[in-house]
BATOR-583342 format. One record per atom (N, C-alpha, C): residue in three letters; x, y, z. Coordinates in steps of 0.1 Angstrom, whole numbers, plus 5000, padded with zeros to 4 digits. Each point is the difference from the previous one (the first is absolute). Layout:
<lumkols>
ALAXYZ...
</lumkols>
This chain:
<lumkols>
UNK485987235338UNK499949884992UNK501249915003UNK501250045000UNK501149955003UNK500249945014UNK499350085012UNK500049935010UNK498849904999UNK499350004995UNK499449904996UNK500349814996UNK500750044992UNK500849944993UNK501149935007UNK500650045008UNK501449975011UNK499549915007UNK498450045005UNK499149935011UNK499549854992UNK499950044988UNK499649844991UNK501449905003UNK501150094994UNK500749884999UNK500449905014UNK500150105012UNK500049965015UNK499549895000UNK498650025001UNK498849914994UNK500149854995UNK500450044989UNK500749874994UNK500949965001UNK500750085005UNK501449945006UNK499449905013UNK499550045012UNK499349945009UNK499749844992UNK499450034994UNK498949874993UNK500449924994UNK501550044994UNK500349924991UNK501249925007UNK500550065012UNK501549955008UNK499449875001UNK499049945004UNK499749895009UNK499649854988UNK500450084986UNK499549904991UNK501349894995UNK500149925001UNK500849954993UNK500750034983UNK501049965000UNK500650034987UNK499750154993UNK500250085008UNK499450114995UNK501550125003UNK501449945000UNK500750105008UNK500550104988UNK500149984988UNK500050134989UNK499350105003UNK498849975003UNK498550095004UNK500150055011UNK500549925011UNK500350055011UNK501550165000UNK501249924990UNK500850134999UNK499350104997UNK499150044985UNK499850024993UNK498950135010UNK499149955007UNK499050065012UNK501350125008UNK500249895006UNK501350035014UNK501050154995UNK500350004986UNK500750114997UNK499350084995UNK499050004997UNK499250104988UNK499150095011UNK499749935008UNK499350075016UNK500750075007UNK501549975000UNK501050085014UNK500050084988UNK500550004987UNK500450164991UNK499250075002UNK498349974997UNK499150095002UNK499850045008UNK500049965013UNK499850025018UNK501150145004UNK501149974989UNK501150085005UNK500150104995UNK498950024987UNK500050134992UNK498850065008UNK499249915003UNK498850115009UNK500250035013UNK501049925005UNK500350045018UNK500150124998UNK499950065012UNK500750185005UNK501149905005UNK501350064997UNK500949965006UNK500650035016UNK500050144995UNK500050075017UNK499049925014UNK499249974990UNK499149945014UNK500849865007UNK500849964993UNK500549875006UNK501050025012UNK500250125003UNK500850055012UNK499149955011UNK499350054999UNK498849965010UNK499649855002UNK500249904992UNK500149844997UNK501350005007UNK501050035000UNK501149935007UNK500250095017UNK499050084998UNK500650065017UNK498949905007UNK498949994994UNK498949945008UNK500349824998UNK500849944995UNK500149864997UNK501249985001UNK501150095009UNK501649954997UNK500349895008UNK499649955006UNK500449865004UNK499949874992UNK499049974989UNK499849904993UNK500950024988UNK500050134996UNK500650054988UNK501349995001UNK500950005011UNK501550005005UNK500249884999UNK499249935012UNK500149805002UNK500249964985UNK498850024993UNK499749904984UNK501850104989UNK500550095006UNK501249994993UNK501349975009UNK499749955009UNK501149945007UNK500049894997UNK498549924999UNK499949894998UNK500849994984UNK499650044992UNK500250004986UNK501650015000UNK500650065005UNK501750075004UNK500849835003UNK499049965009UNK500849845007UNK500049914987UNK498950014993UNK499549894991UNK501249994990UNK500550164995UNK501350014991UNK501249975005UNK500050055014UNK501749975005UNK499949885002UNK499049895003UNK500449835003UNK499749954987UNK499250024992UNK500549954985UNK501449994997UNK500650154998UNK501649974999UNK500549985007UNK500150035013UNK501349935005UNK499449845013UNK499249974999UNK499449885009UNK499549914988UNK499849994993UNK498749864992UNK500949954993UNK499849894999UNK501549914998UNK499450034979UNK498950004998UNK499550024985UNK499850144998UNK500650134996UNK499750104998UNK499250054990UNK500249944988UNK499150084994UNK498949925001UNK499649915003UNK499149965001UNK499150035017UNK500250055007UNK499650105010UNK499850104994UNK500850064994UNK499650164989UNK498649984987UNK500249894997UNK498949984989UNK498450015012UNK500149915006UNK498749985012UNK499650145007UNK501450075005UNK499650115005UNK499550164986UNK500349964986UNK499350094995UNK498649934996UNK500149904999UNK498449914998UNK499050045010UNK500450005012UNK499150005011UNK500150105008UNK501250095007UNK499950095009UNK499750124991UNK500750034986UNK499850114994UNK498350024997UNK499849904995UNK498649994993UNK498750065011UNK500649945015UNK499450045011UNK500050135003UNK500950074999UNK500450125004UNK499550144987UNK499849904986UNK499250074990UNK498650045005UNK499249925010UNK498549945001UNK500050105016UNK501050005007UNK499550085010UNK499950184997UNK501150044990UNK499950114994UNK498750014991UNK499549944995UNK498849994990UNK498950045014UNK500049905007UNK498950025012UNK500150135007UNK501350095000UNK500450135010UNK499350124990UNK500849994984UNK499550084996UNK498849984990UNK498849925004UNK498849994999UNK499650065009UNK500549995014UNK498750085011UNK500750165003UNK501450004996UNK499850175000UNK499250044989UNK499749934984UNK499650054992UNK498850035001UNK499349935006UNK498449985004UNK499650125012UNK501150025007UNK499950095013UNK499650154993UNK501250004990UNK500350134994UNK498950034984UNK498849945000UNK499050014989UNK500749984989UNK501649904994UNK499849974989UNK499749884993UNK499649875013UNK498649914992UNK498949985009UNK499049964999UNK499050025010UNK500150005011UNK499150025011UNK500850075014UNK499949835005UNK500750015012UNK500449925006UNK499249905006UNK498550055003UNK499449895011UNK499649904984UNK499650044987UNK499649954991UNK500949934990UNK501850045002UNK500849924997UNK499849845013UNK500150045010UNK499949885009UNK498749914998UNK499450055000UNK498449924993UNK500749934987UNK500350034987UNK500650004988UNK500949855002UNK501050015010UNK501049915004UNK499449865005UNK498650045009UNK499449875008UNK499249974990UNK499450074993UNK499249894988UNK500849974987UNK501150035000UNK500849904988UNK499849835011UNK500450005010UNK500449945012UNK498849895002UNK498950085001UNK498749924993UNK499849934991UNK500350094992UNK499449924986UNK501349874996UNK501049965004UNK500449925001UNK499649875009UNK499950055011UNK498749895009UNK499049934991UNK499050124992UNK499349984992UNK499949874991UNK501250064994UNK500549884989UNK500649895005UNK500450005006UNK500349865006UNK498849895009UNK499350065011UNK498549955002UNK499349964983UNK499950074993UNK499249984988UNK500749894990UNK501149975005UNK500949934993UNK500049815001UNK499550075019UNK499549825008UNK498749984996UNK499350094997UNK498349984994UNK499949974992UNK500550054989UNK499949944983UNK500749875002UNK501149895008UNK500549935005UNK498449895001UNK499850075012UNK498849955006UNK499149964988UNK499450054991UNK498850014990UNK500749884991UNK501250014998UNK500649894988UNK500649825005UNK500150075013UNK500449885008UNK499349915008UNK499050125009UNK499149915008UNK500850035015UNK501250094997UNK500650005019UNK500950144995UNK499850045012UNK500850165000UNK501549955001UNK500450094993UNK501850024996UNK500650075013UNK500749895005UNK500550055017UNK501449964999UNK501250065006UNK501249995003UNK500950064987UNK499450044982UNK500450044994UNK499550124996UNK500750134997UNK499450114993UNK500950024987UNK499249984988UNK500950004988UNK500050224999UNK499250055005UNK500450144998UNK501550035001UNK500549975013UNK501150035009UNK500849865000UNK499949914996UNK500749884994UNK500549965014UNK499450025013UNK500149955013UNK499750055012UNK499349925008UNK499450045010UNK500350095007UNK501750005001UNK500550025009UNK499850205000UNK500550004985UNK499950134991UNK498250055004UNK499149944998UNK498750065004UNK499650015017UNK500649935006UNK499950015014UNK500750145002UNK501050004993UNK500950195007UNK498850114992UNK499849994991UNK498750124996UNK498949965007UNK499549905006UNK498550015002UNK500550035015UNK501050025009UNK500450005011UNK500150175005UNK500750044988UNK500250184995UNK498850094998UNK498949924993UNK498850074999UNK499249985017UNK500049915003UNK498849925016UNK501050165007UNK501250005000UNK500450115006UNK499650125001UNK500150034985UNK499150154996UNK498350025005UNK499749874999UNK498250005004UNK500550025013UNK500449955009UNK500049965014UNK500450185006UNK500850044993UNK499850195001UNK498750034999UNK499849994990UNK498750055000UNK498650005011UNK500349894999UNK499049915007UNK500350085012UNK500750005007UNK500450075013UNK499750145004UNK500350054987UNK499750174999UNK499150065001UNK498649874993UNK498550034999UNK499349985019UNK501249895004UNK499049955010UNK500750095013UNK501150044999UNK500650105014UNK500150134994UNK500350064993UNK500250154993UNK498850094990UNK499149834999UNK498650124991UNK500650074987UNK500949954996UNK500650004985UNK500649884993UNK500150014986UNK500649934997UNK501249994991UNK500949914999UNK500950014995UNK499850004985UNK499449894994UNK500049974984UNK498750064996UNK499950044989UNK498850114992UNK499649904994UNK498849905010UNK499649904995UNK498649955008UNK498449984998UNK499349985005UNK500649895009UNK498850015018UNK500049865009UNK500249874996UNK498950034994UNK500149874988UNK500749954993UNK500750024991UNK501049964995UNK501149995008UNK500350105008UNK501249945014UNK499849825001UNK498850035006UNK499849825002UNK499849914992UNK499750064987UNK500249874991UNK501449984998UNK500750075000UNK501450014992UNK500649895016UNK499450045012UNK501149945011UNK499249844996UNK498949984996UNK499849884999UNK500349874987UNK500550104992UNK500349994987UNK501849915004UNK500350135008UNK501649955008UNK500149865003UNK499049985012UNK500049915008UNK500049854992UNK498750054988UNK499649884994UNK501449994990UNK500850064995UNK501249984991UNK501149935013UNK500250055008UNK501249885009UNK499549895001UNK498449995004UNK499449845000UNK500349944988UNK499950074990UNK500149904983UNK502049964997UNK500450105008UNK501550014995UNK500449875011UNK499349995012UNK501049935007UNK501550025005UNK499950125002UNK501650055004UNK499750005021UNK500949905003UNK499950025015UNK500250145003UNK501350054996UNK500150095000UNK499650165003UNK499449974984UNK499550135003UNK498149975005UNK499849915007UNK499149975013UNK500550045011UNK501250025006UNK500850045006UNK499950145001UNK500150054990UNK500250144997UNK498550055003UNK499049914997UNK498650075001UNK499750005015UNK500549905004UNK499350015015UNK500650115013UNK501849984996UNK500750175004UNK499450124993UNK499650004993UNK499250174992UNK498949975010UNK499049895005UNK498750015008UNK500250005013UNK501649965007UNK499849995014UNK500550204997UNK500850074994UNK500650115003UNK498550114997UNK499449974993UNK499250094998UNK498649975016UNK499849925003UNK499549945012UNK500450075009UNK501250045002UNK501250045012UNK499150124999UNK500650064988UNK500150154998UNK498350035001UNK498949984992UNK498950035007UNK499249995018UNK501149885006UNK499349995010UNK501450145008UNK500950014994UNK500850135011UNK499150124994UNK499650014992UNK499350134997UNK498650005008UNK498749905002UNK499250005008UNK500449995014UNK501249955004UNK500450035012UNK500450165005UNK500450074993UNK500050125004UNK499350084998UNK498649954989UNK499050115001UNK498649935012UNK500249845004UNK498850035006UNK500649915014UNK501349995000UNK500649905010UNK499649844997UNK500249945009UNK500349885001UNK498249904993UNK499550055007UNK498249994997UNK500549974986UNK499550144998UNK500050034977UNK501149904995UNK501549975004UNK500549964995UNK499649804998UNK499050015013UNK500049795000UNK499449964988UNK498650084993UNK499649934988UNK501250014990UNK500650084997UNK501449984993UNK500249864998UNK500750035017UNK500749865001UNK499449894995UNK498849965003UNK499149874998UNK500049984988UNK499950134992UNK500150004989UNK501549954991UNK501150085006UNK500949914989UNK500349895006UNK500349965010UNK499749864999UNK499649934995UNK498750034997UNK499149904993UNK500550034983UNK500550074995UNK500350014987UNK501449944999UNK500950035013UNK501349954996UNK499949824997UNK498949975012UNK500049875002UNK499849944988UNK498450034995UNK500050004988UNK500649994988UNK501050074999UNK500649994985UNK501249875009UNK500150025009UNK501349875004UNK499049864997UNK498949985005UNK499749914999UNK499849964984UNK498950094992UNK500149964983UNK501149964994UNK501350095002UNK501149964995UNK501049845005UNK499849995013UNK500049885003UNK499549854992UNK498450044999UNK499149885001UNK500150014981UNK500350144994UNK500149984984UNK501349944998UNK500849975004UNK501649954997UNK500449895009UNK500449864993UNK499849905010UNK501450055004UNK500750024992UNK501949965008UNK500350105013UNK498950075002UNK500450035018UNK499849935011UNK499549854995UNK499949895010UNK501149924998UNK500650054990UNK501449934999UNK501350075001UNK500250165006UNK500550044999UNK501049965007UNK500150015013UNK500749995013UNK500949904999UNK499849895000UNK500649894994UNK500850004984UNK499550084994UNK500849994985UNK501350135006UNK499450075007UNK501450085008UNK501150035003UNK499149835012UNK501149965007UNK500749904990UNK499849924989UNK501249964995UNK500950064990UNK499450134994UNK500450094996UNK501150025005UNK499950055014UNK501450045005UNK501249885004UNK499549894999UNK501349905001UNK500650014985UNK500950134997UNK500750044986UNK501049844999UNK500649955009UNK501049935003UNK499749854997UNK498649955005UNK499549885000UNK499249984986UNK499550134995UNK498650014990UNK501150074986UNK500249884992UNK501350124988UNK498650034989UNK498349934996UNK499350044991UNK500250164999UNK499950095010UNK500050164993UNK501350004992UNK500949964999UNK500950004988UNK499750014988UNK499149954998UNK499849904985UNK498249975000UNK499050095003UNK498549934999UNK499749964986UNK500650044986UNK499849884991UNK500349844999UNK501449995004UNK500349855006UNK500149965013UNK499650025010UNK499949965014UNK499249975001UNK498949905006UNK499149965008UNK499850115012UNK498550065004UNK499950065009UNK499949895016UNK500650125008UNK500449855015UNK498249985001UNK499649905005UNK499049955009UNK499450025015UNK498750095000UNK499649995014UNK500049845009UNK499650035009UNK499449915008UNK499249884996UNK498550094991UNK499249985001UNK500049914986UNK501249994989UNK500649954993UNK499850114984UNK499450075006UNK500150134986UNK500950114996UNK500350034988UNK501150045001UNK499950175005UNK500950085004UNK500050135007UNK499250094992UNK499650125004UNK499850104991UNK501350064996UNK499949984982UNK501550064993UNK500150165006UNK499350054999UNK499550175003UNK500950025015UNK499049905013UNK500950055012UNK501449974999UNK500349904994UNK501349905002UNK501150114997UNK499949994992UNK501050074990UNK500250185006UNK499350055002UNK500250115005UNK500650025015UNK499549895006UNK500950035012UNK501349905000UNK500249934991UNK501249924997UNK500450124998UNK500050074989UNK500750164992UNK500650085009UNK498850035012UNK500450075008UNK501449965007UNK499849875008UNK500849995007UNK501149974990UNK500449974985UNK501349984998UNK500450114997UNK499250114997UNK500250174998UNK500750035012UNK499649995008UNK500650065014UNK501449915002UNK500149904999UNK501749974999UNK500450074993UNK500050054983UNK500450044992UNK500450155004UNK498750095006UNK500350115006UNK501350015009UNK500349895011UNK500950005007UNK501049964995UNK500449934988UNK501549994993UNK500250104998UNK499350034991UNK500150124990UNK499250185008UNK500550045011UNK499450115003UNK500450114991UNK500350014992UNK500350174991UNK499349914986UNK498949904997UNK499549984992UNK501149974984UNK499749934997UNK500549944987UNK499350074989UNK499750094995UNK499350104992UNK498450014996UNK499750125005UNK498650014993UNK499249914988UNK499249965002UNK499449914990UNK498849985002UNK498749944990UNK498949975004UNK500449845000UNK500949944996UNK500449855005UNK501349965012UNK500450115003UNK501250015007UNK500149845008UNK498949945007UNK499549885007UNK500649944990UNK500149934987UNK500749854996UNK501350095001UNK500750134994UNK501250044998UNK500549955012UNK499750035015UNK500749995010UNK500149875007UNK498949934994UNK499849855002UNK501549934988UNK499950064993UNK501349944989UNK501550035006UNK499950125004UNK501350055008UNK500449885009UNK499149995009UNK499949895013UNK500149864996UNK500349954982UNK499749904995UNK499049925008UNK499050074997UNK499049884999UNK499750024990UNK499349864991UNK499450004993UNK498550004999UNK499050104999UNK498949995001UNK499250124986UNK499049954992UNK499350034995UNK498750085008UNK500550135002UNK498850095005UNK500650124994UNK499050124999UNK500350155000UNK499850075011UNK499150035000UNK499950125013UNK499649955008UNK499650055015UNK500149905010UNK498650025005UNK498950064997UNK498750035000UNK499950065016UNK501050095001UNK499850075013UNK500950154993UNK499450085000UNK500850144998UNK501250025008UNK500049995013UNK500850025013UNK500749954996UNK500049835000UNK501249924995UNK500850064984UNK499549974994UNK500750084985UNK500650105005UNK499250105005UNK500950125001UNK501550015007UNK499449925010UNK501649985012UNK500749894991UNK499849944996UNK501249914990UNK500650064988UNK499150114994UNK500450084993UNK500550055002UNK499850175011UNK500350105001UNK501049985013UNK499249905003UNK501249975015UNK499350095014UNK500749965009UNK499350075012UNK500050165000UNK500950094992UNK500050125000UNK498150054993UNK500149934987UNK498950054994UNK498349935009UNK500249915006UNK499249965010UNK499550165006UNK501350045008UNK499650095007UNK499650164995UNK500650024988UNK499450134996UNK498649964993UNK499349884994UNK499649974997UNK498250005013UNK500749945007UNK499249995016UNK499550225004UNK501250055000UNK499550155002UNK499650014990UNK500150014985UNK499350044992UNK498550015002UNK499449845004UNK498649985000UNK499550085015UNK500850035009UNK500050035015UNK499450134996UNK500850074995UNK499750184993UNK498950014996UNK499949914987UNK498449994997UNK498449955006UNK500649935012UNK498949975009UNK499950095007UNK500850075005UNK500350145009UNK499850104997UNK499950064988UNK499350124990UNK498449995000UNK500049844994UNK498249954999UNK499350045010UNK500849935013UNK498649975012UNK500550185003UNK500550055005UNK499950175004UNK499850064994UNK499650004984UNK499750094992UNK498049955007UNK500049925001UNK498549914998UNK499750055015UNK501049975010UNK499350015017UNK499750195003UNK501150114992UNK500250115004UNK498650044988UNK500149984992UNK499350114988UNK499149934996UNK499749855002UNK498849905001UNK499550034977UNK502149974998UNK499650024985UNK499949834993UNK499049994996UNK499749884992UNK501449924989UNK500350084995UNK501449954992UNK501349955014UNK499950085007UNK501549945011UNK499249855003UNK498550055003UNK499849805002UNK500149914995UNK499650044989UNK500649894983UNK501549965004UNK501050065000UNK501350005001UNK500149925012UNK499350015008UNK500649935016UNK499649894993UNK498849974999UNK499549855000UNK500649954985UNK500750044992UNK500649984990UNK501649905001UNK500250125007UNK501749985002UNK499849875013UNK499349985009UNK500349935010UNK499449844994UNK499049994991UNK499649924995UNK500949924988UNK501150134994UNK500749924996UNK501749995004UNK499350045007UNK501549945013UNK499749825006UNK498750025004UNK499549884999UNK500249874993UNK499450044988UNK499949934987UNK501449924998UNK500750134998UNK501949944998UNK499949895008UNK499849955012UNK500549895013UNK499749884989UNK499049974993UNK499649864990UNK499850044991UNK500350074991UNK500250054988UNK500950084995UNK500649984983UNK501250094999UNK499150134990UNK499550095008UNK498750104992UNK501050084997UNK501150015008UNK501550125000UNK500549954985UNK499550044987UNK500849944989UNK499150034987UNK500550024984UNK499150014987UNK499150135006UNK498550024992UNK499150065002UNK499449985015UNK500149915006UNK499350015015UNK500650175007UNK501649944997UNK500650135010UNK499950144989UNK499849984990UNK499850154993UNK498650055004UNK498849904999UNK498650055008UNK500250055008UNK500749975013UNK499950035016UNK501150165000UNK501049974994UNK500450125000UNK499650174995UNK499449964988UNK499050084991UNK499150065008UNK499249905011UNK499250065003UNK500450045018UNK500649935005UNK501550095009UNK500150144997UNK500250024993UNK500850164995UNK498850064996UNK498849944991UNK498850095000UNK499350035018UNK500349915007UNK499150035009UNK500950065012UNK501050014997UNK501150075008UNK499750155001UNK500050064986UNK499450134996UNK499050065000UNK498849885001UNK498350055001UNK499650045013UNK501149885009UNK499850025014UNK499850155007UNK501050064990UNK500850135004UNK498350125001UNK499249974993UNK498550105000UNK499950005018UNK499350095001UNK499249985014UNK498849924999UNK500049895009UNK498649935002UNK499050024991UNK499250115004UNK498650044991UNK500850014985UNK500850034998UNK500250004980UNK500249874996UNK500149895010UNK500749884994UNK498649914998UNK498650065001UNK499049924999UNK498750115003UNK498949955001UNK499150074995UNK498749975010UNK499350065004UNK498450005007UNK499549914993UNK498949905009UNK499249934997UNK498850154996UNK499549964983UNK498850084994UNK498949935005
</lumkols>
């Protein structure tokens, strides 16, 4: 009953991270789940967690080690580096322990076994999709036009694009497992696989996140890969061409929808390129009082491209003043912009990469860089040697949000407590041999 119970709050902890205004709830989840997690773990078994995962587990406290020693002795604002780093890296580091000792707990029968906690995890994952699609319908019914570019669930796109990005992942295992291994990963009818991947699909269309469009069509070109190298070696090059023809035609696909659904990719290139004249273009300063610059064509840029690669490029000077980082922060971008006196009204720089190296500085760049390296490197050889469904999750996890970071700051609040959480759950799961980590098609 108790492990039962540990598995709810997870649950809701899951469910509830991604809601707005909810961070009481959120502590309140976040601690009440590791106590319990930590009264039902076998402890001894965690030996076996750090022989088989010491590379991530070392990196993320080196990383953690740099975070403290350039707070004090490098950030021109100390305690205010220290407040950010117990707001955000601690909180992180709560969520990947929650995720570790959830899947030894699960391993070791004291909450449901494991392939049905992982099921458990992708339909919270769902049922958030759920609500939010049903959210642009009832829209639809009252308005006359579907609710697109807002999700009041997750109080931003940007926030529903990283879950609906995390679940297409979990299907896309699956999916794979049924169609090369004759098993499946999630304890979940065919059917419902596909409604849920189309349920995905249709939630990025309503959210309008470039983004995480982005993210869907890397989940469809990698799983493409990976089915057509698996028909390649079972029937050669022959067996492998309908593959091919085939993801093609799906990659193309989702490139083209996402295109022709979103006008500002016809304006991107150009909002870009004046993006990056930081020097000529001062509007990313200040987009409440600046005027956006003007294309050609006499329209004004897309704010979206502009700004982000303006960010970038004045992030990357910043990085190069400041290489040992001006202190951890989820805003560290205006801190180091103030250092540099400029005046400019922004927070974070809507690129993870950037924050981080302005924050952390080039050191945390790079343990930060191996950290995700480990975890892609565990994933795909736990996945290529033992063909176990959880290391895939983790590959296409971690590399996706290695990704993500390049135009988005996902590295930060509950985004980075999600990915880590389930980092450390799937770090552990991985650890089963293949056949435990999923199940025969019945």
């Amino acid at each position: 009953m108790t492990g039962k119970i540990a598995l709810a709050l997870v649950l809701a902890l899951l469910f509830v991270w991604s809601l707005p205004d909810t961070e009481a709830l959120r502590h309140l989840l976040l601690f009440s789940s590791l106590l319990l997690l930590a009264w039902r773990t076998p402890w001894r078994s965690l030996g076996a967690v750090w022989q088989a995962n010491r590379w991530p587990l070392v990196l993320s406290g080196v990383f953690t080690a740099w975070l403290l020693v350039q707070a004090i002795c490098v950030a021109d604002d100390t305690l205010w580096s220290l407040q950010e780093f117990k707001s955000q890296w601690l909180k992180a580091l709560l969520a990947i322990m929650v995720g570790i000792l959830l899947a030894r707990a699960a391993q070791a029968g004291k909450v449901p076994c494991g392939v049905r906690t992982t099921t458990a995890i992708a339909a919270v994952l769902f049922v958030q999709a759920l609500i939010a699609v049903g959210e642009s319908i009832v829209y639809w019914f009252a308005h006359g036009e579907l609710l697109r570019g807002l999700v009041p669930l997750t109080g931003g796109k940007l926030e529903m694009s990283f879950i609906l990005n995390i679940l297409l992942a979990a299907l896309t295992v699956d999916l794979l497992f049924r169609a090369c291994h004759r098993r499946r990963f999630l304890q979940l009818p065919l059917v419902a696989v596909v409604v849920a991947v189309m349920l995905g699909l249709l939630g990025l269309y309503l959210a309008q996140a470039r983004n995480g469009a982005i993210g869907a069509v890397f989940l469809a070109v990698s799983a493409s890969l990976l089915y057509c190298l698996d028909a390649y070696r079972q029937k050669g090059i022959r067996g492998a061409l309908p593959g091919i023809a085939l993801a093609l035609a799906l990659v193309m696909g989702l490139a083209t929808i996402s295109y022709q659904s979103d006008s500002r990719w016809s304006v991107f290139a150009e909002s870009a390129k004046m993006g990056w004249r930081i020097d000529s273009q001062r509007a990313w300063m200040d987009l409440d009082h600046s005027p956006l610059p003007v294309m050609e064509n006499g329209a004004a840029v897309d704010v979206s491209a502009y700004t982000r690669v303006a960010f970038i490029h004045a992030g990357l000077r910043l990085i190069g003043e400041y290489p040992w980082g001006v202190g951890y922060g989820r805003n560290a971008f205006h801190h180091a912009l103030r250092e540099a006196g400029v005046d400019a009204q922004v927070g974070h720089a809507h690129s993870g990469w950037i924050d981080l190296g302005i924050g952390g500085g080039i050191p945390a760049l790079a343990l930060w860089l191996l950290f995700m390296g480990s975890l892609i490197g565990i994933g795909g050889g736990r996945y290529f040697r033992q063909q176990n469904p959880h290391g895939l999750w983790l590959l296409l996890l971690a590399s996706g949000y290695m990704g993500r970071m390049v135009l988005d700051s996902v590295n930060r609040d509950h985004m980075l407590q999600i990915f880590l959480f389930l980092a450390g759950y799937l770090l552990v799961m991985s650890m089963q041999d293949g056949p435990a980590g999923s199940q025969a098609n019945g």
